[in-house]
Structure formats: C-alpha cells, structure tokens
N, C-alpha and C positions, 0 to 999 in steps of 0.2 A: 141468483146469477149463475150458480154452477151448472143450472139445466137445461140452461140455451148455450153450454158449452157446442151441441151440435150443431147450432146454427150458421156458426161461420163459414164452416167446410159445405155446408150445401146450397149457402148463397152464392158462392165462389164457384161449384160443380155446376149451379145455376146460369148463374153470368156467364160462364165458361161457355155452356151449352148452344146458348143464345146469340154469343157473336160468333159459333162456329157455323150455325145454322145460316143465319146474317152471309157470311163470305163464302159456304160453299152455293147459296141461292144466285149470289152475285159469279158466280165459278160457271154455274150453269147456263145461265145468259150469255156465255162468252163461250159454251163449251162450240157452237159449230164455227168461232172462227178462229179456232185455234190450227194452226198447223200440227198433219200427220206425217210424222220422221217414221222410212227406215234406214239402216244404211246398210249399203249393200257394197260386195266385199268386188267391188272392179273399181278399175279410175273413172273420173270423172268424163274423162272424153269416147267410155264405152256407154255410158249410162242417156247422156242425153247429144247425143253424135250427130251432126249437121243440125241442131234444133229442133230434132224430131221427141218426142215422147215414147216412153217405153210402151209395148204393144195396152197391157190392158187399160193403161193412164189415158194413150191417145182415143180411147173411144169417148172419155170423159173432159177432152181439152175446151170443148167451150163453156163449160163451165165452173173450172179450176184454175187456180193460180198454182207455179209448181216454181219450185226454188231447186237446182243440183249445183251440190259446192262439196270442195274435199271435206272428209271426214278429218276431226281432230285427230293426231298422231298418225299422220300419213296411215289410216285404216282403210280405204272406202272411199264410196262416196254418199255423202247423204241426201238421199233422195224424199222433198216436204213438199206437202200439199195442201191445196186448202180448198173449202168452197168460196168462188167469188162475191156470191150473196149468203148473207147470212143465212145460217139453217134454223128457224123457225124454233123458240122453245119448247115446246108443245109438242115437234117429230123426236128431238132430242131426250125426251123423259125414259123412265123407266118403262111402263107399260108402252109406249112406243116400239123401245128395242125390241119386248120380248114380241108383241108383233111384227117383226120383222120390217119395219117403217120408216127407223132412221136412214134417212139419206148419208150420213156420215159410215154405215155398214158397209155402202156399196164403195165406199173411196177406202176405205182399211184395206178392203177385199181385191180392190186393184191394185195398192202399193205391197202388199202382201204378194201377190201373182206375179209385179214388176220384178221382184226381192226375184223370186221363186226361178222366173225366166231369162233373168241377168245371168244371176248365178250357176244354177242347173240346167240350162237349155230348157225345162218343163216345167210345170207346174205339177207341185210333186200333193198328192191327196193319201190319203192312208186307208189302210185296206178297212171295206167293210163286209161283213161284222168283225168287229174284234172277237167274240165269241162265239161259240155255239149257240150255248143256252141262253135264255131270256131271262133275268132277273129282273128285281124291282129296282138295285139300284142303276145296273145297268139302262133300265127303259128311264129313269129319271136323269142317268147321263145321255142318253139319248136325244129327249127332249129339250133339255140344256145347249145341247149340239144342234139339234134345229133351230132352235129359236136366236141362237147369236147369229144367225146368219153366216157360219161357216167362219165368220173372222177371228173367233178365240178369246172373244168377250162378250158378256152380257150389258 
C-alpha cells in the first residue's frame, strides 16, 4: 500500500489536466465572438460623435458590431468590437496567427489605431531598426514581430 503513495497526486494532476484541456477547447470555439475592449482616455461623445465610427473601425463597419460606453470610474471611454459572424475555428488557431490569417488581427489592429488616433491625433509606430547590428535574438524578435501581425500578440 505505501507504493501507490504516488498515485494520488498524479490522478488529481491527471484529472486536473484533462478538464483544463476540456474548457480551454470550449474557450476557443467562442474565442472569435468575444468582444475586443480598448479604452480610450476621451469622453464618450468624442469617440463615437454623430454615430460615426472611429476612422480605422469605419472601414470595417459592415462587418462589426461596436459597443462605446463610459469607462468604469469616470476613465474614458471603452471602446468593443466584435465580428458579426462568427470567426471560423480553424482561422482562429495557433498556426493560423503565426500566418498572419486571423481575421480577429485585423480588428485588434484597428481598435489599437482607433486608441492611437483618439488620443494622439496619429498613429504612433516605433522606430525601425531598433538596432544596428543583427543578432540572433534580435532576428527571432523580429520574426515574432511579423508574424503577430503588428498587434502585439501572437
């Protein structure tokens, strides 16, 4: 009896494993209808003024739904999006992103721009190259940096 002392802990680390797998699969199936929040630091009636959409949102209006409502603690306002049809599990995967495929890249990438242009009159981009020289870790940041499609996730 004392030798299956280890059995406990790894049926439990087992089980564990298994219903985390279970609910993040079911996470995923739902990942393209979830609303994307930012919140951007003007009122609510600069952000979406006579019903218009923010410039890079508005190229995207027939195919989004868009929610603007004050920000908790009189912050902002927060500015959510969503796709109207569901986005496809298959464009939403991992090897998807890293090719550049997700449809949800492209709506990050204009609530990101909208944030950018509320706030800063521009869209503000960072200088490149950050370096001179060319490293390896550098070219695998690089790479990293292409492949998220600019949005600041993979």
């Amino acid at each position: 009896m004392r030798k299956l002392w280890w059995a406990v802990p790894v049926a439990a680390v087992g089980a564990a494993a298994v219903r985390r797998s279970r609910s993040s699969h079911r996470a995923d199936e739902r990942a393209g209808d979830r609303w994307l929040t930012v919140t951007v630091n003007r009122p609510p009636t600069d952000v979406g003024s006579e019903g218009k959409l923010p410039p890079p949102l508005d190229e995207l209006a027939e195919r989004i739904d868009v929610r603007i409502r004050p920000a908790p603690g009189d912050r902002g306002t927060e500015l959510a999006a969503r796709f109207k049809e569901p986005v496809p599990a298959a464009s939403a995967s991992v090897p998807a992103r890293l090719a550049g495929q997700d449809p949800r890249q492209e709506l990050r990438r204009a609530l990101r721009d909208a944030k950018s242009l509320l706030e800063a009159g521009e869209v503000l981009r960072p200088d490149a190259p950050p370096t001179t020289r060319s490293t390896p870790g550098g070219k695998l940041v690089e790479l990293f940096t292409r492949r998220s499609g600019g949005e600041g996730t993979l």
